[in-house]
C-alpha positions as CSV (number, residue, x, y, z in Angstrom):
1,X,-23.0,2.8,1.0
2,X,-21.4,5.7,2.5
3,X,-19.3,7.1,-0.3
4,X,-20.7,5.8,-3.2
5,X,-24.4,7.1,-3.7
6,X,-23.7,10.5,-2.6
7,X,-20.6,10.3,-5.4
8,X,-22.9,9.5,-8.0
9,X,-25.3,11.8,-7.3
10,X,-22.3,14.5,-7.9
11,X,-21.4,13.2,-10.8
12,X,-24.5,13.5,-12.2
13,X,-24.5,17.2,-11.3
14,X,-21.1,18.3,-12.4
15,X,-21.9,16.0,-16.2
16,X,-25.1,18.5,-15.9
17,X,-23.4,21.1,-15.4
18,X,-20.6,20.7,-17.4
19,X,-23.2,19.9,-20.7
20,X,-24.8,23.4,-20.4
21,X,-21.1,24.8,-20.7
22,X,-20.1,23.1,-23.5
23,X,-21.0,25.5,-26.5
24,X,-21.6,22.4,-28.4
25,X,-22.8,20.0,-25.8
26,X,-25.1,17.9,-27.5
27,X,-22.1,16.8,-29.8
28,X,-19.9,16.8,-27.2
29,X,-22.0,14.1,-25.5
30,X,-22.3,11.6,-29.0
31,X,-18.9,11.9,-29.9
32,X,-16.2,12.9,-27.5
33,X,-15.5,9.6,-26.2
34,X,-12.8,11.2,-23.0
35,X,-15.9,12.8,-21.7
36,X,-17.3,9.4,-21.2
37,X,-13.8,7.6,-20.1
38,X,-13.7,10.5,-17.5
39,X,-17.5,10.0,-16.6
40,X,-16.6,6.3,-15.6
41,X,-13.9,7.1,-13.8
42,X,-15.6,9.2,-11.5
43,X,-18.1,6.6,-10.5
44,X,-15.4,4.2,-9.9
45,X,-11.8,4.2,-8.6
46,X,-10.0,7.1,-10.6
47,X,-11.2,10.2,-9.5
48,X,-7.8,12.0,-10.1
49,X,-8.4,11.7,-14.0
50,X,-9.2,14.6,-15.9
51,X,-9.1,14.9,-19.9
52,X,-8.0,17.7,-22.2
53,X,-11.4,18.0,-23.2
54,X,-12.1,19.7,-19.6
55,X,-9.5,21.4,-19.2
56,X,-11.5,24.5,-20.0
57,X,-13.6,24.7,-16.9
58,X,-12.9,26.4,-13.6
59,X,-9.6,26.1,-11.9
60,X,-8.7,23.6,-15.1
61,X,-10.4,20.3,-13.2
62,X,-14.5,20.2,-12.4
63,X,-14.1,18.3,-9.1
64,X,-10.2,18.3,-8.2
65,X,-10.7,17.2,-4.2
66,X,-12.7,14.2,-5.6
67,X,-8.9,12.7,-6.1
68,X,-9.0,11.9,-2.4
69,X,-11.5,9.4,-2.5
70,X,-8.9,7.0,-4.9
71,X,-6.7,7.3,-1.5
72,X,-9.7,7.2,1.0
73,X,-10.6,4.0,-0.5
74,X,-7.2,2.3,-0.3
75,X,-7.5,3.3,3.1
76,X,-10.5,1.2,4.0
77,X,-8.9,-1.8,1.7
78,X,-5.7,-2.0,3.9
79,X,-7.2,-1.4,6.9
80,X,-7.7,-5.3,7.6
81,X,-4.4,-5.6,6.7
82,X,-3.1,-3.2,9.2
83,X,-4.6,-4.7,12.2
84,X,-3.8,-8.0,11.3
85,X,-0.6,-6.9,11.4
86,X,-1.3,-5.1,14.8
87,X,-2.6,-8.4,16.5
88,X,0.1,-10.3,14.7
89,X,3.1,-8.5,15.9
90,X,1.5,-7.3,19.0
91,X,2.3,-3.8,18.1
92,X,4.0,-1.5,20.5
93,X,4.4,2.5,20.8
94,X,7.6,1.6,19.8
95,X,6.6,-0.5,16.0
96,X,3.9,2.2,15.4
97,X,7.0,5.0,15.8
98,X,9.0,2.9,13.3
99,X,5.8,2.8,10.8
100,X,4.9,6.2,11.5
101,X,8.4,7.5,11.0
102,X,8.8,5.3,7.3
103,X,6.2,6.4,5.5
104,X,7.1,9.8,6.7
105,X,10.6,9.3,5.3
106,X,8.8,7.9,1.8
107,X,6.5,11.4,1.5
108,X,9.5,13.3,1.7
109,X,11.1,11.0,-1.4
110,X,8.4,11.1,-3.5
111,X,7.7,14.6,-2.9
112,X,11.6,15.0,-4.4
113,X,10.9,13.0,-7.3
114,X,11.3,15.4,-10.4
115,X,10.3,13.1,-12.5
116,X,6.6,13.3,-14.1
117,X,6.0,10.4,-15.8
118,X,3.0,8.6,-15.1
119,X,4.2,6.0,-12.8
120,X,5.1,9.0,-10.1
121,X,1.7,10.5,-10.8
122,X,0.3,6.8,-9.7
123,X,2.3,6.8,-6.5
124,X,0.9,10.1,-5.3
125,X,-2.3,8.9,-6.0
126,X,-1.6,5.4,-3.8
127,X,-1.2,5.1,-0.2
128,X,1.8,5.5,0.2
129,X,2.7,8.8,0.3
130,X,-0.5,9.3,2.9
131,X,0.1,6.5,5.1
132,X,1.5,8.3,8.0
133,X,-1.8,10.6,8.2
134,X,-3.7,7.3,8.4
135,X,-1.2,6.5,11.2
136,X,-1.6,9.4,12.9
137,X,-5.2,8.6,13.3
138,X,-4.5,4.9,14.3
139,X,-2.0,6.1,17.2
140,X,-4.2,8.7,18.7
141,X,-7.0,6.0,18.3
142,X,-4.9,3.1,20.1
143,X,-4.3,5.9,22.7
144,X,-7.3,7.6,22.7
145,X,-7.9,7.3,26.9
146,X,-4.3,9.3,26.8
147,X,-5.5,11.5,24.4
148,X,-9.2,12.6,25.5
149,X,-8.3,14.2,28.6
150,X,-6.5,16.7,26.6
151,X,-8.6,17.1,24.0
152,X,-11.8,17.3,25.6
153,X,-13.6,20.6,25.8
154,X,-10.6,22.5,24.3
155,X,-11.8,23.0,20.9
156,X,-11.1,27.1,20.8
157,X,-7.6,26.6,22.7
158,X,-6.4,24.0,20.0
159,X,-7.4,26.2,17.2
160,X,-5.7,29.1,18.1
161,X,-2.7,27.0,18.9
162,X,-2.7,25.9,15.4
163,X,-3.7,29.3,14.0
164,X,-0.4,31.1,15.9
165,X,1.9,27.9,14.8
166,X,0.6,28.4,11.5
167,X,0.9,32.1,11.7
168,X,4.7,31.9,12.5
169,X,5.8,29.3,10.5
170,X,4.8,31.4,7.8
171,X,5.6,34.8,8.3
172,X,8.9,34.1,10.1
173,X,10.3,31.1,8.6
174,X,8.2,31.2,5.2
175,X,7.3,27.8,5.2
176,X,4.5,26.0,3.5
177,X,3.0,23.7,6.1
178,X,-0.4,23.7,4.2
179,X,0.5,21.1,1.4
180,X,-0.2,17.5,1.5
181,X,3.8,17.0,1.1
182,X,6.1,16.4,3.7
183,X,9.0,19.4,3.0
184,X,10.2,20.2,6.7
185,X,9.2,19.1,10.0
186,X,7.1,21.7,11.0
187,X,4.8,20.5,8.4
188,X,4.4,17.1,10.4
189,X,4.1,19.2,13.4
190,X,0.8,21.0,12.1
191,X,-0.2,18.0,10.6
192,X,-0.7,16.9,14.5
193,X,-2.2,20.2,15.3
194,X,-5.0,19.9,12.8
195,X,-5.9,16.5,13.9
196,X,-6.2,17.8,17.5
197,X,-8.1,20.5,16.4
198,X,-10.6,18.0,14.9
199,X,-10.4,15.7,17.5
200,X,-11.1,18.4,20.4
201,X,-14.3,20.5,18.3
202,X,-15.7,16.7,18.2
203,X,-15.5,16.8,22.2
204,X,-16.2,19.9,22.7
205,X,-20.0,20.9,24.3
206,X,-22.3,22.1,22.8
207,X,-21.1,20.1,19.7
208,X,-22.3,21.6,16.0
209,X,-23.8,18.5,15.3
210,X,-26.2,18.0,17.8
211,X,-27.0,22.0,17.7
212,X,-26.5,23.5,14.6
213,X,-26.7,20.6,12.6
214,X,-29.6,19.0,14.7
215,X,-27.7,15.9,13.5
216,X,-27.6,16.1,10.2
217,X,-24.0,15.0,8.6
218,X,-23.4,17.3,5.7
219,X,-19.3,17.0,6.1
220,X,-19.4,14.5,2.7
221,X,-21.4,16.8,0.8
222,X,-19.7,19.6,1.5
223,X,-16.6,17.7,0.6
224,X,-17.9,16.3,-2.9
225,X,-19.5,19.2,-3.9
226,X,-17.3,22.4,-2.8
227,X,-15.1,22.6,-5.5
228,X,-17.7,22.1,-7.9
229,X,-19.5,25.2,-6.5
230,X,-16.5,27.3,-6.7
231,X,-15.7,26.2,-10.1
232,X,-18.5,27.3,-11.4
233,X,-18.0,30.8,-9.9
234,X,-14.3,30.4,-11.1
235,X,-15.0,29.6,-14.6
236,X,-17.7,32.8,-14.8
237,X,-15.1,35.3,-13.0
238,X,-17.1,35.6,-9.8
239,X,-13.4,35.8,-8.4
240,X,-13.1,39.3,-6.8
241,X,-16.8,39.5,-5.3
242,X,-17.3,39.5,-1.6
243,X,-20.6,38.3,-2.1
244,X,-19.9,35.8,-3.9
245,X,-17.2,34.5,-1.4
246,X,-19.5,34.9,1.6
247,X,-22.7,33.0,-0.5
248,X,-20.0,29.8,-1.3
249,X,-20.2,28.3,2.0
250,X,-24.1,28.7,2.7
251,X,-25.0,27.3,-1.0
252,X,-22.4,24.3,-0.4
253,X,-23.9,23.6,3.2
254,X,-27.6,23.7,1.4
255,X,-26.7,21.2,-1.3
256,X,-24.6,18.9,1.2
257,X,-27.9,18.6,3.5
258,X,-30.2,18.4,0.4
259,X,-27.4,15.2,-0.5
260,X,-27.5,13.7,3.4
261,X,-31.2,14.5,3.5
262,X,-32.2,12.8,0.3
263,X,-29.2,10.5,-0.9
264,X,-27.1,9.6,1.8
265,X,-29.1,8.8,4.9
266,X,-31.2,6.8,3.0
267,X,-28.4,4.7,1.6
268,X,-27.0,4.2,4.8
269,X,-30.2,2.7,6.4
270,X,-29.7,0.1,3.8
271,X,-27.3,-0.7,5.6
């Protein structure tokens, strides 16, 4: 109820969408049957597939972050399986270092892989190279009393911590600590950063979402339906307008509360 409508619903728009680009669209919907395949696996599990057939539009992909949610949904599946193992084992600092620290290890092999065939391109879309972002969460949850009384009311400090990190790492040791591969440590390093940067905006007072927002949780929308926006700009050459860039976050905030507003609240109270 929480991913699903709100996915459909952007589906629906980007098949829209992508229709009144298509020169030929009305034949494109009777007989291209990839356009369909690729339909379907939006709706479903397999968000990471794109055909040749779309290939034309925007950045070469109409929803490419929509990948995550094949990886967000393993998450929730294993997550039974993961505490199971924490009651079962009695986990300790010590066991969540030694699972924390593996699946590290295993990003940094399968980021190495040359190889492109298309059992590699099913392990970066699995778990298993994520697994110790997931943990990261888990540990700062299993010590969250620890945690909170650093993270509380420092939103602004924790940013600009990030933000200078960030800053050098870049310009001094030209690293990229911005991909979701492990290449170095400092990338793990600002991997922690971001999550306390998270963490201490969602304690800090006044919070966005009970003042700005006036609790109204767009975050999904603007996550299923940014890169759709920007696409379309993309594929139309908007690229070099500073209007344009400033208008992309307002019109992807206004869509995201028009999905919470009429799709996604509603399907949660179903719950």
């Amino acid at each position: 109820l929480r991913i699903f409508p709100g996915l459909w619903a952007c589906v629906l728009v980007s098949l829209f969408i992508l229709l009144i680009e298509f020169n030929d669209s009305f034949t494109v919907l009777f007989t291209d049957f990839n356009l369909w395949i690729w339909f379907v696996t939006q709706i479903s599990f397999f968000q990471f597939y794109t055909p040749d057939v779309l290939r034309f539009w925007g950045v070469g992909t109409p929803n490419g972050s929509l990948w995550t949610i094949t990886v967000e949904l393993q998450f929730y599946l294993i997550l039974p399986l993961i505490f199971s193992l924490f009651y079962k084992l009695k986990m300790n600092k010590f066991l969540w270092t030694f699972f924390f620290l593996t699946f590290l290890i295993l990003n940094y092999f399968i980021t190495n892989i040359t190889s492109e065939n298309s059992f590699v391109k099913l392990i970066n879309v699995s778990v298993i190279p994520y697994l110790y972002y997931f943990i990261i969460g888990i540990i700062i949850y299993k010590y969250w009393n620890f945690f909170f009384q650093f993270v509380k009311n420092r939103g602004v400090l924790f940013l600009t911590i990030y933000l200078c990190f960030m800053w050098i790492v870049h310009s001094y040791f030209n690293i990229n600590a911005t991909s979701y591969n492990v290449t170095n440590p400092l990338k793990v390093i600002a991997d922690f950063l971001l999550a306390m940067v998270v963490f201490s905006f969602a304690f800090t007072r006044p919070t966005w979402s009970k003042t700005v927002l006036n609790g109204n949780d767009i975050s999904y929308g603007v996550y299923i339906y940014h890169m759709l926006i920007i696409n379309l700009f993309v594929h139309h050459k908007y690229t070099n307008n500073i209007l344009v860039f400033l208008m992309v976050p307002f019109i992807v905030a206004l869509i995201a509360f028009l999905s919470w507003k009429f799709i996604e609240r509603p399907a949660l109270k179903l719950k």
